[in-house]
N, C-alpha and C positions, 0 to 999 in steps of 0.2 A: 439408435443413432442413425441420421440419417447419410446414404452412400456419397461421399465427395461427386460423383460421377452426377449428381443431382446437379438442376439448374439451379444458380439463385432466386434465392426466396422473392416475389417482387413486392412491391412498399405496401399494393392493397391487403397483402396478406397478413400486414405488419399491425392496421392503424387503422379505423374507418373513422374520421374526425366529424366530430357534430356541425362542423361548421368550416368554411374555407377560409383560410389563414390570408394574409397579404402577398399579393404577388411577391413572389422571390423567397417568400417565410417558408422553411421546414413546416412540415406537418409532426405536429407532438400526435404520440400514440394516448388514444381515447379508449378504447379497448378493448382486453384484456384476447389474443389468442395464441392458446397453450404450443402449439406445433411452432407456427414459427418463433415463439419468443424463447422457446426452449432453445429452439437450433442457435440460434443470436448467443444467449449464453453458453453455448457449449464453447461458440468463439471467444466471446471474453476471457472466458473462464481459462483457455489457454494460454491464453495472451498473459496474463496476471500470475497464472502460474509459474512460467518460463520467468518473468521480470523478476514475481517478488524472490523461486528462487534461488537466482544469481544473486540477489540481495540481502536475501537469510545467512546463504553460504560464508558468508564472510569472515561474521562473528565467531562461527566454532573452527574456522582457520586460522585465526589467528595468531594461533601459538603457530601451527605449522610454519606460516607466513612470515616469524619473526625470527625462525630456524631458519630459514632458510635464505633468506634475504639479511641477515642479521641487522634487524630492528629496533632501537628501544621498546621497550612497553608504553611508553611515555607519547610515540606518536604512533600507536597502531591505529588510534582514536582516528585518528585522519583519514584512513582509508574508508570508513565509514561516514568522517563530516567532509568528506570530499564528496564524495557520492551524494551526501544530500543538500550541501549548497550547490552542486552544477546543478541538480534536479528543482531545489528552489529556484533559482533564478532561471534559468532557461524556461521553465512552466508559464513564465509570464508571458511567453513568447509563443509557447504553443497552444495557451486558450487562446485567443484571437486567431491565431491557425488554424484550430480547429472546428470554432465556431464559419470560416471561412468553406475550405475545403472539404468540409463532412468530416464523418468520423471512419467512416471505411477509408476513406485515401487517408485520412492521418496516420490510424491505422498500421496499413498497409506502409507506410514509408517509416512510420516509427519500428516497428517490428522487424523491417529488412533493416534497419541500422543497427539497430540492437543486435540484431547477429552477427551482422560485422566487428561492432565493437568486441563481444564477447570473441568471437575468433583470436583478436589482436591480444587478448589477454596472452597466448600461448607463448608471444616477445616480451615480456614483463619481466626483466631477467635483473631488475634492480628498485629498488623501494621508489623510486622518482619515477619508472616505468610502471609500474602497479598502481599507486596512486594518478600519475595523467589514464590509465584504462578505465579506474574505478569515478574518476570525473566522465569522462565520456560517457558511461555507459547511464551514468548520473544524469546529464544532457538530456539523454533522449529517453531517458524513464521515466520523465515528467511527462513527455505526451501520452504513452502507454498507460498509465498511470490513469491519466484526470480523461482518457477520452476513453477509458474501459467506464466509469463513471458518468459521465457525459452522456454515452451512448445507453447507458438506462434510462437516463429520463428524454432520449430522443423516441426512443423505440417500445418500453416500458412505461403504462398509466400509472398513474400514483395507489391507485387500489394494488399492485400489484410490486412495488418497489422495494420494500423490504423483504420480503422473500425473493427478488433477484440480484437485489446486494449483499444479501447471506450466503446468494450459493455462489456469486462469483469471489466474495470473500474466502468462501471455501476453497478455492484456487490457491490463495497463501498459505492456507493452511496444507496443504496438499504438497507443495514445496517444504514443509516441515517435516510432513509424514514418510514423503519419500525423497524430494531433491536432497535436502540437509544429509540425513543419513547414509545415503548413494554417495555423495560426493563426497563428504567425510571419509568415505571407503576406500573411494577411490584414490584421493588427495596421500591417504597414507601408504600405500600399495603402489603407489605410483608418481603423479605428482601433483602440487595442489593447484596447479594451474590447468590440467587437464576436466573436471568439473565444470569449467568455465566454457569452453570450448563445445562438452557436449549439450550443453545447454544452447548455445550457441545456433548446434542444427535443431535443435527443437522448436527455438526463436524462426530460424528460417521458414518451418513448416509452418507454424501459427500464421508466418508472412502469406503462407500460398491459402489457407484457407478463410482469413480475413477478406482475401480477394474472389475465392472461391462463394462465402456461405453468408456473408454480411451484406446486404440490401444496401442501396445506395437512399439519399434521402436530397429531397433538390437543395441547389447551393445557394448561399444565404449571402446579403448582399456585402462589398469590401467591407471592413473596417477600417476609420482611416485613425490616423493616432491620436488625431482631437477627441473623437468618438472614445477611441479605446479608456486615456485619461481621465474624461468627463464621466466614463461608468465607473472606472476604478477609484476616483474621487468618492462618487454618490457610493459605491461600496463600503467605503474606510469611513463615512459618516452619519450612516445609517446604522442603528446604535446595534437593529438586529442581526445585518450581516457582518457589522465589528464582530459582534458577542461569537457565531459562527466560525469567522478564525480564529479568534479566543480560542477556542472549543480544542478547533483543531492542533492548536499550536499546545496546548497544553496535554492531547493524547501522545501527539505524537514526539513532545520535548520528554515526558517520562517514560517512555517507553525505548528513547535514544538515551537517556543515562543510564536506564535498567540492563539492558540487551547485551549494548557491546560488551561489558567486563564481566557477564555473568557466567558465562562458559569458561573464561580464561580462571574466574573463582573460582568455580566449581572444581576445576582439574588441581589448582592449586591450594584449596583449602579442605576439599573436600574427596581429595583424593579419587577423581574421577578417569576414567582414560577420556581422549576425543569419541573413539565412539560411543563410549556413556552418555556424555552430554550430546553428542549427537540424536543416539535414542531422544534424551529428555525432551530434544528439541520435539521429536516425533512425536510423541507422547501429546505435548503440547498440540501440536499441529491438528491431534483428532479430537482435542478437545475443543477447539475452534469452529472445525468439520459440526460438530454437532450442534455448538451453542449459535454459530450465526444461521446451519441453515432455519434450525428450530424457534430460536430467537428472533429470527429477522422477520420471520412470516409474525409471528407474537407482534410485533411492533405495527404491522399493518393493521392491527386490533385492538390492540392498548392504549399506541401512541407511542411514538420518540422519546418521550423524553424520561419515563419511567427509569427506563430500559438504561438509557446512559447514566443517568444517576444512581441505581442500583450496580451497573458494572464500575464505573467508577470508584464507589467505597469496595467493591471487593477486590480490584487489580490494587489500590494503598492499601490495603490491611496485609495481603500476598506479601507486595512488596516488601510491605516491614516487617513479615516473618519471617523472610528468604534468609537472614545471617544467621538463625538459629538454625537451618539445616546442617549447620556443624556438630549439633548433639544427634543429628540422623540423618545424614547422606545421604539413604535409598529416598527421605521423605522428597527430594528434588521431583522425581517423575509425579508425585501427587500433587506438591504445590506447584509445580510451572501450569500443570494440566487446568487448576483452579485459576490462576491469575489468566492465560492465554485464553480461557474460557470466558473470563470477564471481561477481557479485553474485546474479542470477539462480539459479544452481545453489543456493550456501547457501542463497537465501532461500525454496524453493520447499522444500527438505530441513529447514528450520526450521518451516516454518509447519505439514506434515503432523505433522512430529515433536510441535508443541503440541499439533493434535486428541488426541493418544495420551496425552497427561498427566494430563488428570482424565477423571472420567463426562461421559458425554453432558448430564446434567440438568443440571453446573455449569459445560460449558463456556464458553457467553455470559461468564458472570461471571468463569471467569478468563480468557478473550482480554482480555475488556474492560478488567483489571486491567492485563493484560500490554500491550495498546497504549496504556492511561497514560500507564506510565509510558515506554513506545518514543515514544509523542509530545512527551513533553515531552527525553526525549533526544537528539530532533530538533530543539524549538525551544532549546534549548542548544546546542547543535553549529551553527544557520543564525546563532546570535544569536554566539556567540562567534566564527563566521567572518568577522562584518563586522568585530568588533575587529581580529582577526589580521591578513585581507588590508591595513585603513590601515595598521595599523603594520608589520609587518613582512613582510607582504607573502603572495603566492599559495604559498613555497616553506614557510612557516611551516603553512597553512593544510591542505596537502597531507602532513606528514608529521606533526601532530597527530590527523588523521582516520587513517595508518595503524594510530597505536597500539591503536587500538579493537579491532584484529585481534586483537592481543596478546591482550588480555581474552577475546572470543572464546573462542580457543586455550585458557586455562585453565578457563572455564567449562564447556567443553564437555568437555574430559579430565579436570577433576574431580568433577564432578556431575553428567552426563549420560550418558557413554561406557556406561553400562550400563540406558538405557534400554529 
């Protein structure tokens, strides 16, 4: 790892482009060298872990959260589709941001907010003060989010793109392995708002090394709103980058009905403690660790799109076997380890597959489009699974999130398969 105490990296080190762009144009990375793009994701990779997590933590809080604040169950759902409609709709606002200001200064101001925000959690001393935190920090997770993304296919050639969305994917997964369990720890030992808080200084550091070890890249000209419109238009009607948030909106709507109420099943069906499921989540987390960095690089050889349709039918088959872990409880750490594996493979073959869909100069703007509407697919999918699980229960909940797949499936074999 290279010493903080190092200069930043400068862009020739980053990129040697076959050809000089338009004045004022970013230079896309043409390629591939190993030293600096390694360092570039060590930064990501922070960045993503600190975010997603504060984001992971949530779910196996829950219960704590509903103790402790007395709760219904009924709207714990919120703390989750709160977080991901501020994060959808604000995202709209930081592509064009960040296609503006680069991606190190977005960065760099996303990162120092987000530590502020998570600080403020520590005053959260009422269900309406928890959820306005879990909004906020929702807000600024979208830039964090779509410009750890972004800045792959600024600084990252496409030869080289899914083996660098596998390993900063691995970042989430690493929030599994260690944040979830850690904080679960602590939350019970102590309180479940302190978690939040220590991640908080983590978030700060990621702040100081974004500015420290992230190259700057030259600034790209305003966006004015007509502009903005007239792409987000031709985006929504271009059947292939519709099919793309399709994609998205459908990984990320089942994996928001699956997630929130699975830990709170788990403890109460399956007779789990918090840090059981905590564990499971870990469990999970290496199996992610493995299948995106393994699978991602797979994907720069195979192609995209295998990869998502094979993860896809195996995250619905997971899913719909998840109710019968009531005839075997310990079987939880195998099958979460199987579906979060599969998840992982598509998702890290999707996310490269996005970089490739527009130019470098508008991809800000359409991540930014495309995690919209994946957030608000989420906070639909977290918010209709608190319905499901009272009424009718965990086995309703688990095979509404398969059908997603389904969708998937067709989107990808009919407007994509020839990317």
């Amino acid at each position: 790892m290279p010493s903080p105490s190092d200069a930043p990296v400068p862009l020739s080190a980053v990129s040697r482009p076959a050809q000089t762009p338009p004045a004022g144009q970013p230079t896309p990375a043409a390629t591939f060298d190993p030293t600096s793009s390694r360092r570039i994701l060590i930064v990501l990779w922070l960045v993503l872990f600190a975010t997603w997590s504060q984001f992971m933590l949530v779910a196996p809080l829950l219960s704590q959260i509903s103790h402790r604040l007395d709760v219904p169950e009924v709207h714990l759902g919120w703390l989750i589709s709160g977080y991901a409609i501020a994060m959808g709709v604000c995202t709209l606002a930081w592509g064009p941001i960040s296609d503006r200001l680069g991606r190190r200064r977005l960065l760099m101001l996303a990162s120092g907010l987000m530590a502020l925000a998570l600080f403020a959690h520590w005053w959260a001393q009422s269900y309406s003060a928890m959820l306005l935190m879990r909004v906020l920090a929702g807000a600024i997770g979208g830039a964090l989010t779509t410009g750890t993304l972004a800045a792959v296919g600024d600084y990252i050639p496409p030869s080289h793109r899914g083996w660098a969305t596998g390993w900063i994917i691995s970042g989430f997964a690493a929030g599994q392995i260690v944040g979830v369990p850690v904080g679960v720890f602590l939350s019970g030992t102590m309180d479940d708002r302190l978690p939040f808080v220590l991640l908080g200084l983590l978030m700060a550091g990621a702040t100081w090394l974004v500015w420290r070890w992230m190259p700057s890249l030259p600034s790209r000209p305003s966006v004015t709103v007509s502009e903005m419109l007239a792409d987000g238009r031709r985006h929504l009607t271009t059947p292939k980058l519709l099919a793309g948030c399709g994609v998205g909106v459908c990984l990320f709507g089942g994996m928001g009905l699956f997630i929130p109420f699975f830990p709170l099943w788990m403890e109460r069906s399956l007779l789990l403690t918090s840090q059981q499921v905590a564990w499971v989540f870990s469990v999970g987390g290496v199996a992610v660790v493995i299948s995106s960095v393994l699978l991602g690089r797979l994907s720069d050889r195979i192609g995209r799109h295998g990869l998502i349709v094979a993860g896809s039918l195996g995250v619905g088959l997971f899913m719909l076997l998840a109710p019968l872990l009531v005839f075997w409880p310990a079987g939880a750490y195998l099958l979460f380890a199987l579906l979060m594996g599969c998840a992982a493979a598509r998702g890290s073959a999707f996310r490269a597959l996005q970089t490739e869909l527009v130019p470098a100069g508008e991809l800000g703007r359409y991540l930014s489009l495309s995690a919209t509407f994946e957030n608000i697919g989420y906070a639909v999918g977290s918010a209709m699974a608190g319905w499901l699980y009272v009424v009718f229960g965990f086995g309703a909940v688990a095979a509404v999130s398969a059908v997603t797949g389904v969708v998937v499936l067709v989107l990808v074999r009919g407007y994509l398969q020839h990317t």
